[in-house]
N, C-alpha and C positions, 0 to 999 in steps of 0.2 A: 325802940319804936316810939314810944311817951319823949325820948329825947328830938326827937325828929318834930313831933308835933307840938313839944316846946318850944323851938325854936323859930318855929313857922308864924307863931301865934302873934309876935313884935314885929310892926307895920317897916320900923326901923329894920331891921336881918331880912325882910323879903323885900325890902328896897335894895338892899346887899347883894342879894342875888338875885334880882333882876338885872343889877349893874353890871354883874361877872356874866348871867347872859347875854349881853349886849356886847362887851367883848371882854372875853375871859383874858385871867393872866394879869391881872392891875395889883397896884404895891398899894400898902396903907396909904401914904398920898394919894394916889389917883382916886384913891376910895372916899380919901376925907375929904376934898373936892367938890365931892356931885353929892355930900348930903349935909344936911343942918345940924353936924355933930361937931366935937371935938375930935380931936387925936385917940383920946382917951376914949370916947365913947363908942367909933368904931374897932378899936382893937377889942373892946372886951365884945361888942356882939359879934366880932368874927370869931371869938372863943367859942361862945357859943353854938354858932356853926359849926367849927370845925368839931367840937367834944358831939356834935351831931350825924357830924362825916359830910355834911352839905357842904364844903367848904376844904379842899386842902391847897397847904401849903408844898409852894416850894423853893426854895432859895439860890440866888444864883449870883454869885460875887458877893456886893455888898447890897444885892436885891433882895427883897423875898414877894414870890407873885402870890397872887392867891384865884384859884381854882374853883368852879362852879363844880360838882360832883352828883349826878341823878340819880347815881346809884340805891340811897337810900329811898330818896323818893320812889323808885319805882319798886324797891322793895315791897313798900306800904304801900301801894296803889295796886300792885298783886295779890295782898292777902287778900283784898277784899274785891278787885275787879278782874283780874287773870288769875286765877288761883290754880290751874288746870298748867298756864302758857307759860309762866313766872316767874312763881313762887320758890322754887327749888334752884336761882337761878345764880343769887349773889347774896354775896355777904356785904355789911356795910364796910365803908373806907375812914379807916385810922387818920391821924395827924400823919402829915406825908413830909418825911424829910429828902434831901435828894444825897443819894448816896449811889455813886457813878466808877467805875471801877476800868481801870486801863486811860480812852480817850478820853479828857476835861472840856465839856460842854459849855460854856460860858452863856450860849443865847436860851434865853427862857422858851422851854418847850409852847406850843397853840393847846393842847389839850393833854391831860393826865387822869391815867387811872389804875385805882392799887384795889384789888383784891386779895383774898388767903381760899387756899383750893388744898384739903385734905389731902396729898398725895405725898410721893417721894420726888425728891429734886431731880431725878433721870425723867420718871417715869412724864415730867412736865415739861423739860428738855425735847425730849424725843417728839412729844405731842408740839412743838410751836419747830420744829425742824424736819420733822418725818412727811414726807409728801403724804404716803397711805394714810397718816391719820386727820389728814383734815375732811375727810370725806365723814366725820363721827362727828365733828363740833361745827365748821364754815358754814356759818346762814347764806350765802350765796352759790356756794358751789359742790356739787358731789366730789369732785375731781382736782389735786393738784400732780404737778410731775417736779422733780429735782431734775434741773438744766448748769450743773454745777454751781457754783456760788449762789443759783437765782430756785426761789420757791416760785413758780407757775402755773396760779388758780384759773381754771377752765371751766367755761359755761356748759350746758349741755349740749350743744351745737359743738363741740371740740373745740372752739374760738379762744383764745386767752382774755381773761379776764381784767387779771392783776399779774403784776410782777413785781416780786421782792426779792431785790438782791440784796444779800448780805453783802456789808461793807467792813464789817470787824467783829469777830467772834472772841468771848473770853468761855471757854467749855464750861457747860452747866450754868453759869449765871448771868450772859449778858450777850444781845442781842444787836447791831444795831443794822439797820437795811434800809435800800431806799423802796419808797412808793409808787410807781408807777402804774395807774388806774386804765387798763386796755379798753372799757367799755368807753371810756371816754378821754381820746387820747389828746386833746386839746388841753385838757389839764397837766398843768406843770409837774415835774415828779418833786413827791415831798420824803422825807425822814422820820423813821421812827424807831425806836427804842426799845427792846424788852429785857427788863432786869427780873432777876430770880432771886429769892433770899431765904435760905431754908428754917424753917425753924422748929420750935419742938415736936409739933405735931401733924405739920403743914407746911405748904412752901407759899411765901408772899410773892405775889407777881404785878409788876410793876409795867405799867405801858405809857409810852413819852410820844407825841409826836409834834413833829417839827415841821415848820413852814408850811405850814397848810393856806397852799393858792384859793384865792375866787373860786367858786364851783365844788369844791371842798365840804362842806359846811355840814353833810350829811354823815361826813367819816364818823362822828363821834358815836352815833345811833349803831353803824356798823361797828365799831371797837365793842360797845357796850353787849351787843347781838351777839357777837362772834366768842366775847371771854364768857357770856352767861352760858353758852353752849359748850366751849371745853371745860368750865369746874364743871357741869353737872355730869360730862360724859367723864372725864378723872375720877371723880367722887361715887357715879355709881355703875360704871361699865357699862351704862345705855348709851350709845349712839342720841345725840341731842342739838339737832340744827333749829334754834331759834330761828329762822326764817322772816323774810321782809318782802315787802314789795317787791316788784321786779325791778333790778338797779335803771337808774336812769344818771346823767350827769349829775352830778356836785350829792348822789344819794346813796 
């Protein structure tokens, strides 16, 4: 936390991230660019950042992007302003390397987000594959159905929602599917990503998403809603739909 509100405190690093606000995914160049620094001076305050978690990297060829992350932030904005809605919801985000297993991604993900969820590597599996279980974590919907290769999230009206077709599965660790948003079917279908990574006492989980069309721009709030509601229901058997407004286009 102290690392989070160090970080913040340099007029420099929340210029940083206002930049990666305005459009995430920029290389050290496009960063040293738009401020009155050196090379040298913004790499070490994106250290900063990143040993903060505001900030992850990812690299791609001979790129490396770098990533706005609110995760932390809204950590710390829970202890003391949702402590009830929150608090219990994520853990902060590490240094993100890209570590991609089967198909080689070349194009830099629109948005990324890496959590750790106390559980077993099936028991997480199952939770991002299982229809039955998204009715315990999905802030939008009670209800998905499996329509073979495709996850099929339903409103309450039985209407479809979302459709995610898987596009290539490696068992247990890697997800990738496409996005296509039923509430708003004007929008383009985009791509996204989920990697698994077990480790000693926990499984890292990792979410990528790609090409995120105009009208989009809402997805990130729902990624972030939807993963703070499966660690909490993984981690303590309660059933936990962070909840949002009622979807509307690009929300």
């Amino acid at each position: 936390m102290d690392s989070v509100f160090k970080a913040l405190a340099d007029p420099h690093r929340r210029d940083l991230l206002d930049a990666l606000r305005r459009d995430d995914g920029q290389t050290l160049s496009e960063l040293e660019a738009m401020l009155p620094l050196t090379r040298f001076g913004v790499a070490k305050h994106l250290r900063v950042l990143e040993d903060a978690g505001l900030v992850t990297r990812v690299k791609r060829g001979r790129f490396t992007h770098h990533y706005l992350n609110a995760v932390p932030l809204t950590e710390a904005l829970a202890r003391w302003i949702e402590p009830y809605n929150m608090a219990p919801a994520i853990l902060g985000v590490l240094d993100l390397k890209a570590r991609l297993e089967g198909t080689t991604m070349i194009a830099k993900p629109d948005y990324v987000l890496r959590t750790y969820i106390r559980c077993t590597q099936d028991a997480l599996w199952d939770a991002l594959t299982e229809a039955d279980a998204a009715a315990n974590y999905h802030p939008f919907t009670p209800e998905a159905v499996r329509d073979g290769d495709a996850l099929v999230y339903k409103l309450p009206d039985g209407s479809d929602m979302l459709i995610c077709r898987e596009t290539a599965k490696t068992p247990k660790t890697r997800i990738e599917s496409e996005f296509a948003p039923k509430w708003a079917p004007d929008i383009p279908v985009s791509r996204f990503v989920w990697t698994i990574e077990p480790q000693e006492n926990a499984c890292q989980l990792t979410l990528e998403h790609y090409d995120i069309p105009p009208g989009g721009e809402g997805y990130a709030e729902g990624w972030e809603r939807l993963v703070a509601g499966l660690k909490t229901w993984l981690e303590t058997g309660t059933p936990t739909r962070i909840s949002a407004p009622q979807m509307e286009a690009g929300q």
